[in-house]
C-alpha positions as CSV (number, residue, x, y, z in Angstrom):
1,X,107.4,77.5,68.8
2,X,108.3,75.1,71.8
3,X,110.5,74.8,74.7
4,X,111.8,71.3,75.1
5,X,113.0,70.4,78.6
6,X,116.9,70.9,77.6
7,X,116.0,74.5,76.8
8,X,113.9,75.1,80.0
9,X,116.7,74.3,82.0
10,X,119.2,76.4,80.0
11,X,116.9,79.4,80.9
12,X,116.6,77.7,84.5
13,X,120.5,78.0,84.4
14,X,120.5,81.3,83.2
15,X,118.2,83.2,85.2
16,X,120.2,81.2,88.7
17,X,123.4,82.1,86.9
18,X,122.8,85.9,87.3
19,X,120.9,86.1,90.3
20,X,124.1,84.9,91.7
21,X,125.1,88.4,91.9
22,X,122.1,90.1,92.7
23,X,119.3,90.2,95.7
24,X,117.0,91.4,92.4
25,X,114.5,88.7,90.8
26,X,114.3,87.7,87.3
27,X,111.4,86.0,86.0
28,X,110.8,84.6,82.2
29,X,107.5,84.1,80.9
30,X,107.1,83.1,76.8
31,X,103.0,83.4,75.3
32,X,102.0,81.8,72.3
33,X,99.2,84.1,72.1
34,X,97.7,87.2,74.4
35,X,94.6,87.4,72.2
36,X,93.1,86.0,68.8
37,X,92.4,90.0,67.5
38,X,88.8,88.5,66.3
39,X,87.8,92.0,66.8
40,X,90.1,93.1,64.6
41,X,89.2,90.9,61.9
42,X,85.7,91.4,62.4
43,X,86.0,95.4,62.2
44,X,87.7,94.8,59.0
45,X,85.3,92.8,57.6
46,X,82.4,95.2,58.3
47,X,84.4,97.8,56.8
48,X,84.8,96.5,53.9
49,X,81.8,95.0,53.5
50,X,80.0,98.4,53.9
51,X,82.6,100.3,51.7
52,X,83.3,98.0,48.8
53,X,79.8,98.0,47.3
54,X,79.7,101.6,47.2
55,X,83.3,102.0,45.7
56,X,81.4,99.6,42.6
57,X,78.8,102.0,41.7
58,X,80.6,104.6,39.8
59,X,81.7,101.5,37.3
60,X,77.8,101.3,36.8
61,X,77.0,98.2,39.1
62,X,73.5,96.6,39.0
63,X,72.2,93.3,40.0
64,X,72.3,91.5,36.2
65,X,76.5,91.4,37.2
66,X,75.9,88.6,39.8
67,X,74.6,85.3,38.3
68,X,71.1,84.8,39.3
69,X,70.0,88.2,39.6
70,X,69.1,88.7,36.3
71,X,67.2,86.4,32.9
72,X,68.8,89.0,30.8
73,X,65.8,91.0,29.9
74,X,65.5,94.4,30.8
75,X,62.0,96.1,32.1
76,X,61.2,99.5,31.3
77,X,57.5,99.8,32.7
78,X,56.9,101.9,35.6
79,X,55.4,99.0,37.5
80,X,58.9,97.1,37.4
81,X,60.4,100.0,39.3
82,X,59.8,98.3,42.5
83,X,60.9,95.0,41.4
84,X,64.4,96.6,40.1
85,X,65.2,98.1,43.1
86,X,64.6,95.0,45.9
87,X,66.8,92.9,42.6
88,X,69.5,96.0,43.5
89,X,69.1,95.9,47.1
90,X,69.5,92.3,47.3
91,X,72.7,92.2,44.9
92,X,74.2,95.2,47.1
93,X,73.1,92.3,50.1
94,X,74.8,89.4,48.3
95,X,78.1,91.5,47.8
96,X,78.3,92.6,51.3
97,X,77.9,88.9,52.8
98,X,80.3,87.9,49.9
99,X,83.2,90.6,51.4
100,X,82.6,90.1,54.8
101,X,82.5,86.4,54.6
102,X,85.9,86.4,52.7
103,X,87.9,89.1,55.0
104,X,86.6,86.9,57.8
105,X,88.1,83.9,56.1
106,X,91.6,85.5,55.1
107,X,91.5,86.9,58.4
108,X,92.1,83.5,60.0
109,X,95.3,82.8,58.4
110,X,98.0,84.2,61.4
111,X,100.3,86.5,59.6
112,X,97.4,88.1,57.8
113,X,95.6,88.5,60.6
114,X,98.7,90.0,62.5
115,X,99.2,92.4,60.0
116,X,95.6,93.6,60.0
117,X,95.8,94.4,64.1
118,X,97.4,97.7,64.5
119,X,100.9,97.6,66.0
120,X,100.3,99.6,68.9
121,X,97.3,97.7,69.9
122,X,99.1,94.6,69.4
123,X,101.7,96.3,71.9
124,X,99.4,97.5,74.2
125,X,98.0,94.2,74.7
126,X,101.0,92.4,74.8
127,X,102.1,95.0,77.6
128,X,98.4,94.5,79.7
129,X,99.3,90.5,79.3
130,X,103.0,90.8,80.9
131,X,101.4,93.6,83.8
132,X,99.3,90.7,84.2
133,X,101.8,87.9,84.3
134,X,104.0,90.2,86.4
135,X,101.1,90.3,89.0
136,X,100.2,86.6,88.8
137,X,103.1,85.4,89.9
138,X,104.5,88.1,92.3
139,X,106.9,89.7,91.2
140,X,105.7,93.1,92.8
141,X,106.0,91.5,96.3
142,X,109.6,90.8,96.0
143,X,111.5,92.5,99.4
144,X,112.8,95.1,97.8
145,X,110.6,95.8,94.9
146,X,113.6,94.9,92.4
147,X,111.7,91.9,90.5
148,X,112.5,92.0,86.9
149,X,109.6,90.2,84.2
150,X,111.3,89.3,81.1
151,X,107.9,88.8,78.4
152,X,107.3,88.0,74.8
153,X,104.5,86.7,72.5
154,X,105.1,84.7,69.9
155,X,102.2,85.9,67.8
156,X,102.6,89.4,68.0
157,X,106.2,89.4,67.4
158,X,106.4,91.1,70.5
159,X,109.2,91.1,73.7
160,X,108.2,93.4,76.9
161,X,110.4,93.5,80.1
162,X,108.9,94.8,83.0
163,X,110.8,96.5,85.7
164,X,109.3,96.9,89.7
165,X,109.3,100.6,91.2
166,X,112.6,99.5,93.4
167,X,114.8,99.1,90.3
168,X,113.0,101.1,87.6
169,X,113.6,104.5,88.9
170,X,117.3,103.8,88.8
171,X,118.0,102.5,85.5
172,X,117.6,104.3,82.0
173,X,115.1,103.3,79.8
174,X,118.2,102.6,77.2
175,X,119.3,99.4,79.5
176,X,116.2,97.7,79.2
177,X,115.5,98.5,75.2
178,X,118.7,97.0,74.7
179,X,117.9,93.8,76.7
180,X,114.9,93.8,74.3
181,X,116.3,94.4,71.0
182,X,119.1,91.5,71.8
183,X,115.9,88.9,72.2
184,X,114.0,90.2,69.8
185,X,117.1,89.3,67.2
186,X,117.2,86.4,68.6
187,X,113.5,85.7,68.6
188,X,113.2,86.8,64.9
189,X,116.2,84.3,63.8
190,X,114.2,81.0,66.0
191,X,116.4,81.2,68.8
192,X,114.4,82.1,71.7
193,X,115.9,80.3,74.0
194,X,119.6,81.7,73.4
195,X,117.4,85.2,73.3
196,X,115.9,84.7,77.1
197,X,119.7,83.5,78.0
198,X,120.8,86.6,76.6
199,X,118.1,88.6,78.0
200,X,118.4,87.7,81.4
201,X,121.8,88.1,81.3
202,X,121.6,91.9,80.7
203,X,118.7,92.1,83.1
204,X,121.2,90.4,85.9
205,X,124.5,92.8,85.0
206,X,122.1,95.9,85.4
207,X,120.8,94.5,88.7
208,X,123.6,93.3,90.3
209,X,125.2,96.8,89.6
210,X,122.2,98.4,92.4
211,X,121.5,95.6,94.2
212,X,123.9,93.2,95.5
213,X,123.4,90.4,97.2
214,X,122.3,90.6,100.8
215,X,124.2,88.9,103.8
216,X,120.7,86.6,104.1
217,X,119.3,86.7,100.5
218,X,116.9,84.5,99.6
219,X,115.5,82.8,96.5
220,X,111.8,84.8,96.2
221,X,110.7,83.3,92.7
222,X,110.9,80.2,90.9
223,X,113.8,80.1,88.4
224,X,112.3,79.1,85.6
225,X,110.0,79.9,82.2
226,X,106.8,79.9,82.1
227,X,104.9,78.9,79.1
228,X,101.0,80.7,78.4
């Protein structure tokens, strides 16, 4: 997903638009990514690879079901015990690199690896990524600690707004799930720029209702998006 310059400066509009009526600061901020979750897919892989070998042994598995492992003759002697057990080891081996190698490889299409990562570690980064994004670019150095960080990650199907201690304390956690659910819709139905609109829209009603604008405000953050 991409932000042409038409939709920059509708969100440019937007966020100038409400902070006509508030001191508060609104920032937007749109990732394509916070992380690739290769440790998720690896984890998944080394699961499986571990576990699927075993699941095959009460169906009787032995090396002669992997092509190469095996001429097709069977040895009974007690001296062939040694040479049975390496041929089992090594087929155990070959299906182990086999599994691992193909979870790896289904693991690098997006929406499978997506739904392999757990949603609340996909959340919790998403939320360490905005904290950051929020710190990056000051918005917890606004005058009266009312800057507002409007997030989401394209990847992780995941919107985060981010509230400084000057306006959080006064505003129900509601407000703000409602200002995400709107651009989350909107996200979901490839409208993301009519989603930060409407975001920021919210965001600017429930600050102008506790912080006005001052006699001298001044612009303290750049109205725009920022892409990651």
């Amino acid at each position: 997903m991409k932000f042409g310059r038409e939709e920059h400066a509708r969100i440019t509009a937007a966020i100038r638009e409400a902070e006509k009526t508030t001191s508060g600061e609104i920032f937007c901020v749109f990732a394509h990514r916070v992380s690739h979750h290769a440790d998720v897919v690896l984890a998944w892989a080394a699961g499986l690879a571990l576990t699927v070998p075993l699941l095959l042994i009460p169906f009787g598995f032995n090396p002669s079901w992997l092509p190469g492992f095996s001429a097709g003759w069977t040895a009974a002697h007690l001296a062939a015990t040694e040479i049975t057990v390496g041929l089992t080891l090594a087929a155990y081996a070959a299906v182990q690199l086999f599994v691992f190698a193909l979870v790896c490889l289904i693991g690098c299409i997006p929406a499978v690896r997506r739904a392999m990562t757990p949603r609340t570690l996909r959340a919790g980064r998403c939320r360490r990524a905005a904290m950051n994004q929020f710190l990056a670019h000051g918005l917890h150095v606004t005058e009266n600690r009312t800057g507002v960080l409007i997030f989401a990650s394209e990847f992780d199907h995941h919107v985060e707004i981010i509230a400084d201690e000057g306006i959080h304390g006064l505003v129900d956690a509601e407000v703000w799930m409602d200002a995400v659910a709107v651009m989350a819709r909107h996200l979901k139905a490839g409208r993301a720029a009519e989603g930060y609109e409407a975001a920021v829209a919210l965001c600017g009603q429930v600050l102008a209702r506790h912080f006005p604008p001052a006699p001298r405000d001044r612009n303290e953050l750049p109205d725009r998006l920022v892409e990651i």
